[in-house]
SENU-784156 format. One record per residue (C-alpha): residue number from 1; residue in three letters; x, y, z. Coordinates in steps of 0.25 Angstrom, whole numbers, padded with zeros to 4 digits. Layout:
BEGIN
R   i  aa    xx    yy    zz
R NUM ALA     X     Y     Z
...
# end
This chain:
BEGIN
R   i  aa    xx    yy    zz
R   1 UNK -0499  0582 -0161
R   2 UNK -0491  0583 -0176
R   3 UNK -0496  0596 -0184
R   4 UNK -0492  0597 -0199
R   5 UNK -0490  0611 -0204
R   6 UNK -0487  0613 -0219
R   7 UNK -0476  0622 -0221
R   8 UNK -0478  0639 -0222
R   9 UNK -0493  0636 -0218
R  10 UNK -0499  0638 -0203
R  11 UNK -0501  0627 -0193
R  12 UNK -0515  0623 -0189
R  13 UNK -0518  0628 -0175
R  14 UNK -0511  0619 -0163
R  15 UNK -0522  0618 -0153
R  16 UNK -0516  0620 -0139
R  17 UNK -0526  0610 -0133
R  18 UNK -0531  0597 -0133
R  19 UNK -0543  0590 -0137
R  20 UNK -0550  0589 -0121
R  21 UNK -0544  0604 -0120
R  22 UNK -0551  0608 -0133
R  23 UNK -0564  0603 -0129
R  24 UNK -0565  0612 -0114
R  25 UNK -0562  0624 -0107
R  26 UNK -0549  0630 -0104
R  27 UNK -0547  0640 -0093
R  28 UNK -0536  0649 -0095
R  29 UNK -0529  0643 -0105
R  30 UNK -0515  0646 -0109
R  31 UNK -0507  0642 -0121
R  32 UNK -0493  0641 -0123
R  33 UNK -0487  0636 -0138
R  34 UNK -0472  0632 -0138
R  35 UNK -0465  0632 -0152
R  36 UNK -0456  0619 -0158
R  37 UNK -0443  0630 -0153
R  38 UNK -0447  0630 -0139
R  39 UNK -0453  0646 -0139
R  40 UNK -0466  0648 -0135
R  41 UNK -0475  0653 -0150
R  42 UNK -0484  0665 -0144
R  43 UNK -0480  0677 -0152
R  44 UNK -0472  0671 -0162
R  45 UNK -0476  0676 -0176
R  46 UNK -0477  0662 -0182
R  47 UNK -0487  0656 -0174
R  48 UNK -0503  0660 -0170
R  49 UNK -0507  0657 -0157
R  50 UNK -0523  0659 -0153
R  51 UNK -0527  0660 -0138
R  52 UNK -0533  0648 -0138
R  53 UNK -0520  0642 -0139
R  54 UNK -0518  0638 -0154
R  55 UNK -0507  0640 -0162
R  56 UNK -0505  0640 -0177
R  57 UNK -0490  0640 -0182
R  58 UNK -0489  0650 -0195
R  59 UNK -0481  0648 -0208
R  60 UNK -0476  0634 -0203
R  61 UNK -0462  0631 -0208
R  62 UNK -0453  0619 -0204
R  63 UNK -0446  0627 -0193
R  64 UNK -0458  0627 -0185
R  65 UNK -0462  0614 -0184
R  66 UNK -0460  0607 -0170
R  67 UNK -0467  0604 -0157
R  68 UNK -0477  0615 -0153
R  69 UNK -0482  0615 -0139
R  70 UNK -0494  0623 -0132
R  71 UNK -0497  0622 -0118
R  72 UNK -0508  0626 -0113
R  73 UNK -0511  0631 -0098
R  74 UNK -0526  0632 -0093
R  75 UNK -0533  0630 -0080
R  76 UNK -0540  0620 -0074
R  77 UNK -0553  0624 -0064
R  78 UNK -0553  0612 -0051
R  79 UNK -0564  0620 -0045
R  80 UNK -0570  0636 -0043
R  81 UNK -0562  0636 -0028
R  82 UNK -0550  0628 -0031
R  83 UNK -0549  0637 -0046
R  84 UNK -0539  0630 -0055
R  85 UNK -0526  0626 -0059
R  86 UNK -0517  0624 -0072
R  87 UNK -0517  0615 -0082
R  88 UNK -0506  0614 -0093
R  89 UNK -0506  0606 -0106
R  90 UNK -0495  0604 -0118
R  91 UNK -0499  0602 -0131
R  92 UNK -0489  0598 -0143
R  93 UNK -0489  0599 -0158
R  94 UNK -0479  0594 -0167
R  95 UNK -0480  0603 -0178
R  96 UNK -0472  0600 -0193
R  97 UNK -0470  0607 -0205
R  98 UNK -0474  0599 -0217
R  99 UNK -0473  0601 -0232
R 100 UNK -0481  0593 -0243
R 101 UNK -0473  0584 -0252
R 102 UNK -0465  0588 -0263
R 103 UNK -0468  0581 -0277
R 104 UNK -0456  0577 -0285
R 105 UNK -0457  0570 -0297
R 106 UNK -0451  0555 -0302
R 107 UNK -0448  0556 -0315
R 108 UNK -0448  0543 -0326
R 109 UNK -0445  0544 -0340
R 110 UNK -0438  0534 -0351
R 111 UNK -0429  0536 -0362
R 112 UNK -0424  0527 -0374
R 113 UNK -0409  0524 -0370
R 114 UNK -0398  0518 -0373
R 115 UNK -0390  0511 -0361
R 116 UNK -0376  0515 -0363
R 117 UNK -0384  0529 -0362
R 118 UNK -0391  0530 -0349
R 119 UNK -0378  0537 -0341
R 120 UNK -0379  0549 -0350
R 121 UNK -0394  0548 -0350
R 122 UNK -0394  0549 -0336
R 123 UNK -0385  0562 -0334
R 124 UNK -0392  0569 -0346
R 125 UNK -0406  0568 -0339
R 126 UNK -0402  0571 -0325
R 127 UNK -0394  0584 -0329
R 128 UNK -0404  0587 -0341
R 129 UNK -0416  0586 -0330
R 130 UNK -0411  0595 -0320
R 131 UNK -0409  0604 -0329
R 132 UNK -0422  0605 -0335
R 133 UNK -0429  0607 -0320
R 134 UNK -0417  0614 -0313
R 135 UNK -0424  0627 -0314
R 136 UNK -0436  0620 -0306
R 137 UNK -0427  0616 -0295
R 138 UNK -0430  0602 -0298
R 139 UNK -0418  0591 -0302
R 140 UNK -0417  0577 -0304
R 141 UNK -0415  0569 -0293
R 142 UNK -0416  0550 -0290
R 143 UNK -0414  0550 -0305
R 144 UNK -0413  0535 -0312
R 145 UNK -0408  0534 -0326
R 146 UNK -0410  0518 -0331
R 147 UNK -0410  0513 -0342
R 148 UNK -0419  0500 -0346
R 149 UNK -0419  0491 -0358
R 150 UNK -0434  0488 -0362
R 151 UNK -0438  0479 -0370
R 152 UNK -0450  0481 -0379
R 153 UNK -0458  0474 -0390
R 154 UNK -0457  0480 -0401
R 155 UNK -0443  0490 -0401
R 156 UNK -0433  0479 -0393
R 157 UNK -0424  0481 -0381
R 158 UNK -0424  0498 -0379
R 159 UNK -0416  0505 -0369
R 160 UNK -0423  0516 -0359
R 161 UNK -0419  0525 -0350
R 162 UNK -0427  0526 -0338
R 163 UNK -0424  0539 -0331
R 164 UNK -0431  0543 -0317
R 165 UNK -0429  0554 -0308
R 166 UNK -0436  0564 -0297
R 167 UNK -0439  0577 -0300
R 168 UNK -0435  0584 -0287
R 169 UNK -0438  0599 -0284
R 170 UNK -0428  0603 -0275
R 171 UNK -0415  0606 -0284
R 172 UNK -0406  0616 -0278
R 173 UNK -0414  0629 -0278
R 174 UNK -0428  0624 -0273
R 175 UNK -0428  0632 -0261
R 176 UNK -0426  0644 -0269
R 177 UNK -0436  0642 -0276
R 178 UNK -0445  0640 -0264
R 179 UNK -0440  0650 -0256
R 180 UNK -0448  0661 -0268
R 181 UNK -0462  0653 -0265
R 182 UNK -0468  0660 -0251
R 183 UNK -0473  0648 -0247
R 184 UNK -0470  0633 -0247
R 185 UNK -0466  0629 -0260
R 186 UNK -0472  0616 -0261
R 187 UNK -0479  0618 -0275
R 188 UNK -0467  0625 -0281
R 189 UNK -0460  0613 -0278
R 190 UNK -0469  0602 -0282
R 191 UNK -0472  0610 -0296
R 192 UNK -0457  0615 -0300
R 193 UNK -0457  0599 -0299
R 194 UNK -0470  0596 -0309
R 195 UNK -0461  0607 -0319
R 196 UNK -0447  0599 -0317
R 197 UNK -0458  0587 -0321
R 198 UNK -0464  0594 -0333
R 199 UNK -0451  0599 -0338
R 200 UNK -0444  0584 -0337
R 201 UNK -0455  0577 -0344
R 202 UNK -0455  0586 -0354
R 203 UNK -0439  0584 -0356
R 204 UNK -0441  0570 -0357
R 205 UNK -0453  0571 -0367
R 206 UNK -0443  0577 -0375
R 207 UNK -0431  0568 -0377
R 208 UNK -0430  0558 -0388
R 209 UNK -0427  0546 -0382
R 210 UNK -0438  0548 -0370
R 211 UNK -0448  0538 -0370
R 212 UNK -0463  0543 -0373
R 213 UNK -0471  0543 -0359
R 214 UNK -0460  0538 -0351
R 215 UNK -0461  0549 -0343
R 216 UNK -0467  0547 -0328
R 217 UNK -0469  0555 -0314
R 218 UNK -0470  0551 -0300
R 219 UNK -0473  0560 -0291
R 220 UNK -0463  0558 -0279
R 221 UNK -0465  0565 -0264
R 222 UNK -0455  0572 -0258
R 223 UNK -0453  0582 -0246
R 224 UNK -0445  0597 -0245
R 225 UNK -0433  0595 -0237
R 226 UNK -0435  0596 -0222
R 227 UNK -0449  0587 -0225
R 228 UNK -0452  0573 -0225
R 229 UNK -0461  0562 -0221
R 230 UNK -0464  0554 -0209
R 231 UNK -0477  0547 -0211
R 232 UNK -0475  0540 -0197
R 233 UNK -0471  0554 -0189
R 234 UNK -0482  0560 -0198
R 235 UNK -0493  0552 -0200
R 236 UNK -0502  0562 -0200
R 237 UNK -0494  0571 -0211
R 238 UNK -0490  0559 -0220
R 239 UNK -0489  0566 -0233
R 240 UNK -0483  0578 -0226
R 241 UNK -0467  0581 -0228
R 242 UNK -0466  0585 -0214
R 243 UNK -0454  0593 -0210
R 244 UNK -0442  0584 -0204
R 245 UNK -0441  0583 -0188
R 246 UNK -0428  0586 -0181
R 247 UNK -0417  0575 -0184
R 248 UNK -0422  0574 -0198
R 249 UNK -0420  0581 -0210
R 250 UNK -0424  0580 -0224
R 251 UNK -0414  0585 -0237
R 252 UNK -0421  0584 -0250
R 253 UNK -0435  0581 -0253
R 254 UNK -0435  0566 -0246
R 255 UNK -0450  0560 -0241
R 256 UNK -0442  0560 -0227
R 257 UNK -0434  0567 -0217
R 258 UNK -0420  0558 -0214
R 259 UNK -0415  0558 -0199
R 260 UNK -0402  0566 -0195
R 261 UNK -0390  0556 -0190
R 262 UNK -0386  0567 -0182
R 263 UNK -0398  0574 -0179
R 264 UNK -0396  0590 -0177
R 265 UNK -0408  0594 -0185
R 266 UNK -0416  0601 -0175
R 267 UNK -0425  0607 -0186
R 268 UNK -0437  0605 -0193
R 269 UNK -0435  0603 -0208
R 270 UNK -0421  0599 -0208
R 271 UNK -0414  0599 -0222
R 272 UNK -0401  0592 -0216
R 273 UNK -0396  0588 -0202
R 274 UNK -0388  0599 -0200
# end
């Protein structure tokens, strides 16, 4: 069974039973969880375990996701004289860290140009831009800088500058800033995102040779490094980032976790293959 737990929040109980079991008696019943590290979870300070076997994982991080395994002992009457014997039955859940997807932001805008311009153009917006949203720990990153001759009816042949980029929120210094939030910093994120928006529509707006409501948004998905998507693995979760698996790894904010060439990943949440 696959469980989906969103990061820094607790599990849903895991059931050590199954549907017959759930529906009669148990004598003597006996529960044994085993964590993803091999070491059995009963007394360890991040987990709750009831006496009825269930188990809820507490403050879920990426770390703890894994294969946890319950096995529960009980007996089984034949008859009053011959008394009983023992019955033992494993149960296993797959249990993954997940986060919601980032929002980033694909950026359009046009400018009046000339063609012989369009190199200096380009390095003006890219190092002007990430200066404006720096302080967010936003930059620029896919930019495109094109420019197009348009023909119109009434003012000839003109020369435009087409300029589209991603607004990304993980600049150097994101995990800083998300390390002072004492949760998950999902909203931090996704608005520090919104503001490197607002503050690059409002440069534009600004500029002389921008063109009048050229300026358009589309919202583009992305997941925290160490997350991605698998809608076949994880049918069940498919707008889930779910954390990357052992052998995989994810380095910047990509939809998917990659494979290692030589894998020696034997965590969850991998950044690199080291």
């Amino acid at each position: 069974v696959n469980v989906y737990v969103k990061v820094f929040t607790n599990s849903p109980f895991l059931v050590c039973t199954d549907l017959a079991h759930s529906q009669e008696e148990i004598i003597d019943p006996e529960y044994s969880w085993i964590g993803p590290d091999g070491k059995k979870l009963e007394g360890q300070k991040h987990v709750k375990l009831t006496e009825t076997g269930r188990l809820m994982v507490m403050g879920f991080k990426e770390s703890m996701s894994g294969a946890y395994t319950c096995t529960l002992s009980h007996s089984v009457l034949e008859t009053v004289a011959q008394g009983g014997r023992e019955m033992v039955e494993t149960y296993k859940f797959m249990v993954y860290a997940y986060r919601e997807a980032d929002h980033e932001h694909r950026v359009l805008a046009r400018f009046t140009t000339e063609e012989r311009k369009l190199a200096a153009n380009s390095h003006f917006f890219e190092e002007i831009l990430n200066n404006i949203i720096s302080a967010l720990t936003c930059h620029i990153v896919e930019s495109s800088y094109k420019c197009h001759s348009i023909q119109t009816p009434n003012q000839g042949l003109l020369h435009e500058l087409f300029v589209s980029f991603q607004v990304n929120p993980f600049a150097p210094g994101w995990e800083e800033v998300c390390h002072q939030v004492p949760r998950d910093c999902e909203d931090v994120t996704n608005r520090r995102a919104q503001e490197a928006r607002a503050l690059i529509g409002q440069f534009f707006s600004e500029q002389t040779y921008y063109i009048e409501n050229s300026f358009s948004v589309a919202h583009v998905e992305g997941c925290r490094p160490g997350f991605g998507k698998n809608d076949i693995k994880h049918e069940s979760c498919t707008t889930c980032c779910v954390v990357c698996e052992p052998g995989t790894y994810s380095p910047d904010n990509s939809l998917s976790c990659q494979i290692c060439t030589r894998p020696r990943v034997k965590e969850y949440g991998a950044r690199s293959c080291k």
